[in-house]
N, C-alpha and C positions, 0 to 999 in steps of 0.2 A: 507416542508420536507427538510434534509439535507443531505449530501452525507452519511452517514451510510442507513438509510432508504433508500435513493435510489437504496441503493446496498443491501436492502432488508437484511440487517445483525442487528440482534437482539442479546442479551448475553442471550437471554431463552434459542439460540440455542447452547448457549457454549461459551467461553470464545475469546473476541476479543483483540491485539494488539495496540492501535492506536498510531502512529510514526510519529512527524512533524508537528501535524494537526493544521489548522488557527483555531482558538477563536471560529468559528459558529462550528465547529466540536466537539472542547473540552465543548462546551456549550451541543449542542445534545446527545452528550456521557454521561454527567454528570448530565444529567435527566433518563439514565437509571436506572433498578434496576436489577442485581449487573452490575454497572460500569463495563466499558473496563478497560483493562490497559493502563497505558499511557510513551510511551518512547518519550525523547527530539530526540534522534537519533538513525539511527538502529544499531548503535554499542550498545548501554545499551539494548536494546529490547531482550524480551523473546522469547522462540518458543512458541508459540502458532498455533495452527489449522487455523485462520484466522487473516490475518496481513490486515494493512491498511497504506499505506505512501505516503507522499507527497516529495516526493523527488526534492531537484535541484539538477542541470547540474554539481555543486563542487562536490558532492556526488557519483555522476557516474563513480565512477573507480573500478580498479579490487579488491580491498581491501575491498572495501565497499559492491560490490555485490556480493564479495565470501561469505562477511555472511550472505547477503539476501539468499542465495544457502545452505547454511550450516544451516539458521533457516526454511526453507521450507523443508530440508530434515529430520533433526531431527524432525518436529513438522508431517511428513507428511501433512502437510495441501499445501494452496494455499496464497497466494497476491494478493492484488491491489495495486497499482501504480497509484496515481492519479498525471493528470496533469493539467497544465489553462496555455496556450499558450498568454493569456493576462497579467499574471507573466513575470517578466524579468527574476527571479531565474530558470522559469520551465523549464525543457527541454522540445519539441516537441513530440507528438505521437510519431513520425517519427525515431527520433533520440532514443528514450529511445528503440523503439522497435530494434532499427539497435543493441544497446549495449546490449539490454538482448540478442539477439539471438547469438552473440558473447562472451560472458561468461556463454553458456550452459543455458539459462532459456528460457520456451518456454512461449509467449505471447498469448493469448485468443482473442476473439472480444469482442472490448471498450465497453462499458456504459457512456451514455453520463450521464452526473449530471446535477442535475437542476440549477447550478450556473453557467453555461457554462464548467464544468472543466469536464474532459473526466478521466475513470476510466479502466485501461488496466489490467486482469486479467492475473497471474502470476506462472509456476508451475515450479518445478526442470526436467530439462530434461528427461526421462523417466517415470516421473509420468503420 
């Protein structure tokens, strides 16, 4: 199984994001029928109801998560934030959740994945 499945996210149920993601990801996506979409970064990335991103620790600033904030709002939907603390790029559970709660997004309880990578669910402050 790969981290879409494991987070139990299909395109039957509607239209998915995927942002960042390594080759096994872009590979499992692209056995779907109809395909995710697919953003190199979350600056090109659409709103959609259901995001998916692999984010590093460059990426964590205020610029870049006001539009993680600004596509979770317009799409009303939710994120993942997947991370692998065995990446040097990734940032920690720890630290990603310390920055979402700091630029207004509130974090969910993780999902671990089957490749060791942990999957921290994401919504716009008052959602």
């Amino acid at each position: 199984m790969g981290a879409l499945s494991d987070l139990g996210l299909t395109t039957s149920d509607g239209p998915i994001m995927v942002v960042a993601a390594p080759d096994s990801v872009l590979a499992e996506a692209g056995a779907m029928k109809p395909r995710p979409s697919f953003a190199s970064t979350l600056v090109t990335a659409k709103p959609t109801a259901r995001l998916v991103w692999w984010p590093e620790r460059r990426h964590l600033e205020a610029q870049t998560l006001g539009r993680l904030r600004w596509l979770l709002e317009i799409s009303g939907g939710g994120a993942w934030l997947v991370v692998d603390e065995s990446e040097e790029e990734s940032p920690s559970e720890d630290e990603l959740r310390a920055i979402l709660e700091a630029v207004g997004l509130r974090a969910g309880a993780s999902v671990a994945l089957g490749r060791g990578e942990v999957a921290v669910p994401v919504v716009a402050e008052g959602d």
